[in-house]
LUMNUMAR-604023 format. One record per residue (C-alpha): x negated, y negated, z. Coordinates in steps of 0.2 Angstrom, whole numbers, plus 5000, padded with zeros to 4 digits. Example, Ala and Ser with C-alpha at 12.3 -4.5 7.8 and 13.67 -1.06 7.14 Angstrom:
BEGIN
493850225039/493250055036/
This chain:
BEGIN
476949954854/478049894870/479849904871/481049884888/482449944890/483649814882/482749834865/483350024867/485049994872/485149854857/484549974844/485850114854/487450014852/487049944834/486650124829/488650174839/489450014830/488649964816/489249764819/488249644827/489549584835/490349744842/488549774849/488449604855/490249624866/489549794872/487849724880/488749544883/487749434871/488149354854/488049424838/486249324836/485549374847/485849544842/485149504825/483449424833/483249574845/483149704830/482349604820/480749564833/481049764836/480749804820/479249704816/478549784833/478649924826/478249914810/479750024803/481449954793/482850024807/484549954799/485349924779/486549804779/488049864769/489749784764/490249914776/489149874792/487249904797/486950094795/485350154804/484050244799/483050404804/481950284816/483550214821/484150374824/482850434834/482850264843/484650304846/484450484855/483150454866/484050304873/485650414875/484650524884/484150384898/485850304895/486450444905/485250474918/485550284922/487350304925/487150464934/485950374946/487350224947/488650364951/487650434964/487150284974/489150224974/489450384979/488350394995/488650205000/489550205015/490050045018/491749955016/491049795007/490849724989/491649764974/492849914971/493749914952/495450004949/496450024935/498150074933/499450044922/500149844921/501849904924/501550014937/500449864944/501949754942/503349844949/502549984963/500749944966/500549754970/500949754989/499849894990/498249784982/498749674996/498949775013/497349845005/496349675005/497249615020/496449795029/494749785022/494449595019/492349635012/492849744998/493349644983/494849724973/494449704954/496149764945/496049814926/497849824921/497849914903/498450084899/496950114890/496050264895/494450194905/492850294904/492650354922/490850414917/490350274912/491050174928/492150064918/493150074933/492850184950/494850244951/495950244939/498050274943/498650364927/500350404923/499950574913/500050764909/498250774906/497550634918/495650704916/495150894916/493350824920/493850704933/494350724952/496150694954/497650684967/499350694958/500350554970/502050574963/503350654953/504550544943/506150544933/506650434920/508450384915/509550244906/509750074913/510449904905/511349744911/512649724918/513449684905/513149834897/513449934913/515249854913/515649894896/515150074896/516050124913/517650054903/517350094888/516250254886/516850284868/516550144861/514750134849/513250104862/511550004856/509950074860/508250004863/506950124858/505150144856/504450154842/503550294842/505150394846/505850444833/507850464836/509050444850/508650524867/509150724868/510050744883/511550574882/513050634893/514150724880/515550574888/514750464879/514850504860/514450344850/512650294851/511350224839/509750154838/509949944837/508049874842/506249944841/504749874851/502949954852/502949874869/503849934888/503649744893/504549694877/505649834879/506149794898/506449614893/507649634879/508749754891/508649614904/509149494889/510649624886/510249694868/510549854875/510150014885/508450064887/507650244895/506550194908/505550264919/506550264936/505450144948/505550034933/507250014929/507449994949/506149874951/506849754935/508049614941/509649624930/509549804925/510649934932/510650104931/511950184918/512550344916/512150374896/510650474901/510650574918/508750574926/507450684920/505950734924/504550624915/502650624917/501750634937/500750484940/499050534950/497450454953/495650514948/493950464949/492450534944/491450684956/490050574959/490950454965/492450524972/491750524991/491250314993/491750235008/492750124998/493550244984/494250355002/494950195011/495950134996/496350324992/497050355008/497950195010/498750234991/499350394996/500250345010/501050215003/501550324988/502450455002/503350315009/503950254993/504350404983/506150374982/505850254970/505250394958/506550534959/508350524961/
């Protein structure tokens, strides 16, 4: 009874997903070969490890077992992978970071390129998402978070303070300075649930027009001039056609840091960028705070 250590890690992330498919993103395969991996596992060992259901393949106590032993050498893997990035010193291959797409956009991209321009060997690989990466799992070796809680298991550096504020086009701008009493459209997101708390008392007409589940979206219809839109302030600054209004005086809004995990934190690679980042988020902190 011989199995490696892909037949563990197919049975781990079946057990974790219950889809072939799912599992078959995970280990970077396709669904059939998924399905031909458990099924020559399961006749190697003699023992039924999945019931299809309607609902997906639910494992059982072999499965199970299968399951937690790989776990187990799951994480002694990535603790070796942690350490050996941690302890290579040199200033060559890849080095991923994630951040924000926006904060990519608008603040980080001449960053990413005094950065490679510095250290031609390393290889910048950029995940723009603000989806929390899995620094444990090396998903990413720095991540830039715009957060309160940026990772309490993590190393971190908080780079900078921010405000955010009311911006719109011109247009808009126009209208409000001469017209202040006049009704004022809003775009909102739409997890916010009403009007923003603090609009200048000057300004007593306002009401909710548009709602977008997206800042991009949200950026573009202000540009488009549907309205006035709280943005973060190196946002509004950094959008062509938008100019700050004064519905909504600056406040404070969440720190943007960078964190990475212990084991990794000290990498040749990992100190270089950090140190060029926060130099160049000293230099530019203006943009953040009014």
């Amino acid at each position: 009874m011989k199995l490696n250590w892909d037949d563990y890690q197919t049975v781990l992330m079946l057990v974790r997903h219950q889809s072939l498919s799912r599992a078959g993103q995970e280990l970077g395969v396709n669904y059939t070969t998924i399905a031909r991996r458990i099924k020559r596992i399961e006749e190697t060992l003699g023992t039924l490890l999945f019931e299809k259901t309607p609902d997906g393949y639910v494992p059982t106590a072999a499965a199970g077992i299968i399951a937690e032993g790989a776990t187990e050498m799951e994480q002694v893997s990535l603790k070796l992978q942690r350490n050996l990035l941690g302890a290579d010193p040199k200033l060559s291959g890849p080095l991923t970071i994630t951040a924000p797409q926006l904060l990519i956009a608008h603040f980080l991209a001449p960053l990413l390129a005094q950065f490679s321009e510095a250290y031609p060997l390393i290889e910048l690989r950029i995940l723009a998402t603000n989806k929390i990466l899995d620094m444990t799992r090396l998903e990413a070796d720095l991540a830039i978070r715009i957060s309160n809680s940026p990772g309490d298991t993590l190393k971190g550096r908080r780079l900078l303070i921010q405000q955010t504020a009311s911006f719109a086009s011109r247009k808009w701008a126009d209208r409000i300075r001469h017209a202040p009493s006049e009704m004022i459209d809003w775009i909102a997101y739409t997890k916010h649930s009403g009007l923003p708390n603090d609009i200048e008392p000057e300004f007593p007409n306002n009401r909710i027009k548009f709602r977008f589940n997206d800042m991009v979206a949200m950026v573009g219809a202000a540009q488009a001039g549907l309205g006035v839109v709280r943005l973060p302030l190196f946002l509004g600054r950094g959008s062509a056609e938008l100019v700050q209004v004064p519905v909504l005086p600056p406040r404070p809004y969440t720190d943007v840091w960078v964190v990475g995990h212990d084991d990794v934190w000290k990498a040749s690679k990992l100190r270089a960028f950090r140190d060029m980042l926060v130099t160049y988020c000293k230099e530019h902190r203006a943009l953040f705070v009014e």
